[in-house]
C-alpha positions as CSV (number, residue, x, y, z in Angstrom):
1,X,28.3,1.0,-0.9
2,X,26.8,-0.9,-3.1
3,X,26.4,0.8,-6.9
4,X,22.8,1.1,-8.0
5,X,22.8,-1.0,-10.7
6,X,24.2,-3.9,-8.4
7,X,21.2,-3.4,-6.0
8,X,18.8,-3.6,-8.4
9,X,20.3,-6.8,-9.9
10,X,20.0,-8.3,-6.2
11,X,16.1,-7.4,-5.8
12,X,15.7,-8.3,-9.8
13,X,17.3,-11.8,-8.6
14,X,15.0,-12.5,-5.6
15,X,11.6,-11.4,-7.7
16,X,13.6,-14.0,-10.4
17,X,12.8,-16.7,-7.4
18,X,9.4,-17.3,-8.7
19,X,10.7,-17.9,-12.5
20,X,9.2,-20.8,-12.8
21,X,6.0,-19.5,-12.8
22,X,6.8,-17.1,-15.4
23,X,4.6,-17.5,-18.1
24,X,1.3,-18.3,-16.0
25,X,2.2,-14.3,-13.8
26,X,2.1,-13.5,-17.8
27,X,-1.0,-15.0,-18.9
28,X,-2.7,-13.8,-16.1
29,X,-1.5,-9.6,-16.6
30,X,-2.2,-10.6,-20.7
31,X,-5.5,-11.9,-19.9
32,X,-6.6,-8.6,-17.7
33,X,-5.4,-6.2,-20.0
34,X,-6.8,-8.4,-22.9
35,X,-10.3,-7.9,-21.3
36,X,-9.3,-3.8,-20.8
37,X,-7.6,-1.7,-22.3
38,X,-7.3,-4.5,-24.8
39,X,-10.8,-5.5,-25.7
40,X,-10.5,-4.4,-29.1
41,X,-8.0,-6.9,-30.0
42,X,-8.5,-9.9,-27.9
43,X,-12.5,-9.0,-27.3
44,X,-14.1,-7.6,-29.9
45,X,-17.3,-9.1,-28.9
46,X,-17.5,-7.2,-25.5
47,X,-17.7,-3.5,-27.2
48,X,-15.2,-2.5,-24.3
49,X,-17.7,-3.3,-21.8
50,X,-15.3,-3.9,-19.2
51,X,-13.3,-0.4,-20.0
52,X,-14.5,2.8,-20.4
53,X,-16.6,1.4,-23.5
54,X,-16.1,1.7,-27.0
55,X,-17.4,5.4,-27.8
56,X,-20.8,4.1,-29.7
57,X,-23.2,2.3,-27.8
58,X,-21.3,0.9,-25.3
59,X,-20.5,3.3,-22.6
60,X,-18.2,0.7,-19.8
61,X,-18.4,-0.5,-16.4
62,X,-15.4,1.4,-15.5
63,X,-16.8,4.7,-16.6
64,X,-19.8,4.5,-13.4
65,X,-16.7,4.4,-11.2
66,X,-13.2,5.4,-12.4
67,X,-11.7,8.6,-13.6
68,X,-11.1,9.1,-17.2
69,X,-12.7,11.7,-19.4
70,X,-14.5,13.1,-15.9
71,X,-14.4,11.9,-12.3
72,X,-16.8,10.0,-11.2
73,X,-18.6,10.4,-7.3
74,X,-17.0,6.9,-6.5
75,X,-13.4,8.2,-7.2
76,X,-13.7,11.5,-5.8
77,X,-14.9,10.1,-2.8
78,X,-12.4,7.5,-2.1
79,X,-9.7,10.0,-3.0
80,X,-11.2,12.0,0.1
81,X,-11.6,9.4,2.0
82,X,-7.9,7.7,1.7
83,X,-7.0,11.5,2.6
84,X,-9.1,11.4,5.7
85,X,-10.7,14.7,4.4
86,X,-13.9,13.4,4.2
87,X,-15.9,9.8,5.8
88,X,-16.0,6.4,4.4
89,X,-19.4,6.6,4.8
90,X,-19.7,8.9,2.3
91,X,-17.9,6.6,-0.1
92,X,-20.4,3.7,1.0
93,X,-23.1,5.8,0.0
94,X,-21.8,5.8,-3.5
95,X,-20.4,2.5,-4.1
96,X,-23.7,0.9,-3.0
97,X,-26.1,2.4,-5.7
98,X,-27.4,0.2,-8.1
99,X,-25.6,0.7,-11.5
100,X,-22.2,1.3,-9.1
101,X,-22.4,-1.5,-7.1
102,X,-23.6,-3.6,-10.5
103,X,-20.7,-2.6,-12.8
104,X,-18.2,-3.3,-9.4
105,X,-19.4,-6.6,-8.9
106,X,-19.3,-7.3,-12.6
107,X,-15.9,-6.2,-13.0
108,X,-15.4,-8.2,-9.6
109,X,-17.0,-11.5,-11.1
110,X,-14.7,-11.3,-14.3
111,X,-11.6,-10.8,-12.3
112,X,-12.6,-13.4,-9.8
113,X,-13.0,-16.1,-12.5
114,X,-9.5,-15.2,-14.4
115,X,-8.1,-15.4,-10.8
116,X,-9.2,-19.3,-10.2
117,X,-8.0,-20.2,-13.5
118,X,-4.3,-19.0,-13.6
119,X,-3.8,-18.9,-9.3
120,X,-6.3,-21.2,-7.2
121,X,-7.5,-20.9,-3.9
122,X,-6.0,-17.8,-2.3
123,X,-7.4,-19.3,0.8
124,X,-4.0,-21.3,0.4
125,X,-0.6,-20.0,1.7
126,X,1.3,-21.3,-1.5
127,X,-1.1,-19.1,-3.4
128,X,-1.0,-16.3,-1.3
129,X,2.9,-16.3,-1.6
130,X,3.0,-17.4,-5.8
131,X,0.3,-14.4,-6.7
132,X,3.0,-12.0,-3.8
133,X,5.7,-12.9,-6.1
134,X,3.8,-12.3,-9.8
135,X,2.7,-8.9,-8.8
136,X,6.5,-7.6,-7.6
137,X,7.4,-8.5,-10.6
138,X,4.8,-7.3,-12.4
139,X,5.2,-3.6,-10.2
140,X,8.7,-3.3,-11.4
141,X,8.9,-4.4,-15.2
142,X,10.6,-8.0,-14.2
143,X,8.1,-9.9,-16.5
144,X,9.4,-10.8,-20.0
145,X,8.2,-8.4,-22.9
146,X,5.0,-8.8,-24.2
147,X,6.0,-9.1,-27.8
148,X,2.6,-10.9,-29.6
149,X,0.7,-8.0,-27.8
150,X,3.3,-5.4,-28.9
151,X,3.1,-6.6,-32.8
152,X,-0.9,-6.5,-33.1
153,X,-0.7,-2.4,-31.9
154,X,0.0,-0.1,-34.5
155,X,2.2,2.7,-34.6
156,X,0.5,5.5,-33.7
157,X,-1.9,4.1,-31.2
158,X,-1.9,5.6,-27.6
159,X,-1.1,2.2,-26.4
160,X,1.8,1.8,-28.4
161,X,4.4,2.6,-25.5
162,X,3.6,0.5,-23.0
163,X,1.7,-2.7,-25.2
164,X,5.4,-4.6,-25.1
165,X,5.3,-4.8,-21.6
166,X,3.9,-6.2,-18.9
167,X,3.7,-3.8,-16.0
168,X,1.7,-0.4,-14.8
169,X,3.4,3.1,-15.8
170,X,0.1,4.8,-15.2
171,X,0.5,4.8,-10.8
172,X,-3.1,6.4,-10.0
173,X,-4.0,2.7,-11.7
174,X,-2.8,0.8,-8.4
175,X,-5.2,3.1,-6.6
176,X,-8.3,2.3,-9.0
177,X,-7.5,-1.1,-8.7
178,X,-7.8,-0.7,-4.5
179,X,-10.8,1.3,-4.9
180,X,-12.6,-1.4,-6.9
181,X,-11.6,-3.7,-4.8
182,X,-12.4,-2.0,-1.5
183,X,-15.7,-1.4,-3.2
184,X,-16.6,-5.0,-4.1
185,X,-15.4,-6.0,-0.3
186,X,-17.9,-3.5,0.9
187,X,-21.1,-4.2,-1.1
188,X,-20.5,-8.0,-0.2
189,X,-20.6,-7.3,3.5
190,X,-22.8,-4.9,3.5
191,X,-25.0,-7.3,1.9
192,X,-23.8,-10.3,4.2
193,X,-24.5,-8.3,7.1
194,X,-28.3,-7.1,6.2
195,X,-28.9,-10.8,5.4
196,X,-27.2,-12.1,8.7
197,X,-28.2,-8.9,10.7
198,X,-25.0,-9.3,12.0
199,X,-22.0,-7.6,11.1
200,X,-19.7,-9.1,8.4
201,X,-16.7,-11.1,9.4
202,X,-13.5,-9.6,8.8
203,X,-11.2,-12.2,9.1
204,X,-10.7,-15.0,6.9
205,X,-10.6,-17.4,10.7
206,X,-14.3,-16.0,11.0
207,X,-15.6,-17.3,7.8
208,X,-14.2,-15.6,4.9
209,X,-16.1,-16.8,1.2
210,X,-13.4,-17.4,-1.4
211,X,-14.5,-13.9,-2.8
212,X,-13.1,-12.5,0.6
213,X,-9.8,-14.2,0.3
214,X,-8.9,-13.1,-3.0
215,X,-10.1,-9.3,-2.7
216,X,-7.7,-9.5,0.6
217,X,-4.6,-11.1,-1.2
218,X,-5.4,-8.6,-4.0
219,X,-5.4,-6.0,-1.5
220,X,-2.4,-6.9,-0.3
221,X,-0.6,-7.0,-3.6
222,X,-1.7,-3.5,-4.5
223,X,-0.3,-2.4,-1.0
224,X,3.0,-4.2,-2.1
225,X,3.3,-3.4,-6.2
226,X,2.3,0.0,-5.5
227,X,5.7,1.3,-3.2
228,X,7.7,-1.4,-5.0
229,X,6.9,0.4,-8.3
230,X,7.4,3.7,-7.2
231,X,10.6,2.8,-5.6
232,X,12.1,1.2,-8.8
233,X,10.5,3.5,-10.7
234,X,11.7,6.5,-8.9
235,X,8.6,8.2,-10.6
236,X,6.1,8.8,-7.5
237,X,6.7,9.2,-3.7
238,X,6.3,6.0,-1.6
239,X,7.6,5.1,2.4
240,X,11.2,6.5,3.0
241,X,12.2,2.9,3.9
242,X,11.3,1.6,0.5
243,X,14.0,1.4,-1.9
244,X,14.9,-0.6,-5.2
245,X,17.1,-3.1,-3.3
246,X,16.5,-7.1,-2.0
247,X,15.9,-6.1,1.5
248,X,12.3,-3.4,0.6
249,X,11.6,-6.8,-1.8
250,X,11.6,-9.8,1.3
251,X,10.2,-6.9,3.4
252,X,7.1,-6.5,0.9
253,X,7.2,-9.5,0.7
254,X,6.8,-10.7,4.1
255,X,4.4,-7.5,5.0
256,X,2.2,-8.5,1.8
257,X,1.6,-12.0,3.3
258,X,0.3,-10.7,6.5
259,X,-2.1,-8.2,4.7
260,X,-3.4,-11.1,3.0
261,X,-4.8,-12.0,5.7
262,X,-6.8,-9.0,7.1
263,X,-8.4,-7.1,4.3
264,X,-8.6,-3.7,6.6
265,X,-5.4,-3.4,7.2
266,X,-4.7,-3.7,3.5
267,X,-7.1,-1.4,2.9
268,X,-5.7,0.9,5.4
269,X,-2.1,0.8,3.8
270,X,-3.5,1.4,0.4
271,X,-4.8,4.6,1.6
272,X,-1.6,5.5,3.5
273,X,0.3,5.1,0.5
274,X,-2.1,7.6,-1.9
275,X,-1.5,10.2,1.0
276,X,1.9,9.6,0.4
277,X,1.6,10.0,-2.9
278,X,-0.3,13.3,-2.6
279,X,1.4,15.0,0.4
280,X,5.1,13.0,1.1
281,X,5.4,11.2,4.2
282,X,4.8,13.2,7.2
């Protein structure tokens, strides 16, 4: 049997496929956090508008939807609804009120824009497969350190731990991230439909906007980084068939580039994996 540290090299190796294409995976997870959790330093300007704000006047777009200090309707309502305790609709209902569904489609907008610039069209297959490969190795801590980042945070700040590296150690995150993007897919096509009086298309092959492509591929990568990180990580529960090795890393892989595809059953996988998380695989 192969010893641990050798299967990890192997899956370490095939994430190293994409290495060429290093720095931009980097710019883009620099850039999102640099508009986060790291306005301060990088963004000064924005007050921490898109975080939870910066204590004064400012209060954050992620505060009218994400869990910090208190949980907001939004979260508590997806968390119930990826447990299948309570209805979607119910999570709908939330989502779609004004200042929600503003600060979601905000947030959506920025992330959208810094998308373009460092990936493209993920209405492209190379695309698809390029961002697949950025977020497994962003899921388990295969990006090089983040060392400028790490310098400008002092000792003693909060941050401090994890600002060298690019990767998540906080794993409800991967769910926020889902839920915001579940939320944004929802308000668009709830929006597309009452202007169409139709129902929204759900396939890309049905007329998919560029908006729809990317929430779907970033759908998919959170239903990839998400097991991949607990499975390397060894820190949360994920699918029994998951493990730190080459094979779960082409299997992602390969499973990631069909999700991209169908934001649903993304969506749907996502919400497998928090019960998961919660209860174990049944």
């Amino acid at each position: 049997m192969a010893s641990d540290s050798h299967t990890r090299g192997e899956s370490r190796g095939l994430a190293a496929a994409g290495a060429g294409n290093t720095q931009r995976y980097v710019a883009w997870y620099h850039e999102l956090d640099a508009w986060t959790e790291y306005w301060d330093v990088y963004h000064p300007e924005t007050r921490g508008r898109y975080y939870f704000g910066d204590g004064k006047t400012e209060t954050g777009l992620l505060s009218r939807f994400l869990p910090r200090t208190s949980y907001p309707p939004t979260w508590t309502t997806w968390t119930r609804m990826a447990l299948e305790t309570s209805s979607r609709d119910a999570f709908l209902e939330e989502v779609r009120k004004p200042d929600v569904a503003a600060a979601i489609l905000e947030v959506d907008a920025l992330v959208g824009r810094l998308f373009t610039r460092h990936f493209g069209d993920a209405g492209d297959p190379l695309v698809r497969a390029d961002y697949l490969t950025g977020v497994f190795r962003f899921a388990i801590d295969a990006l090089p350190p983040a060392t400028e980042r790490d310098a400008r945070i002092p000792e003693g700040d909060w941050r401090k731990p994890t600002a060298g590296r690019h990767t998540l150690d906080g794993d409800i995150m991967w769910f926020a991230w889902a839920l915001q993007l579940e939320a944004a897919h929802a308000i668009d096509a709830g929006r597309t439909a009452q202007s169409a009086s139709v129902p929204a298309a759900e396939s890309p092959h049905a007329g998919w906007t560029a908006d729809d492509a990317r929430r779907a591929l970033l759908m998919a990568g959170v239903a990839c980084g998400c097991p991949a990180n607990f499975a390397w990580g060894g820190h949360r529960r994920t699918r029994a068939e998951y493990r730190a090795d080459a094979e779960t890393a082409a299997l992602l892989h390969e499973r990631g580039l069909r999700w991209a595809g169908d934001f649903a059953a993304a969506a749907v996988e996502v919400h497998a994996l928090y019960r998961i998380r919660e209860w174990g695989e049944p």
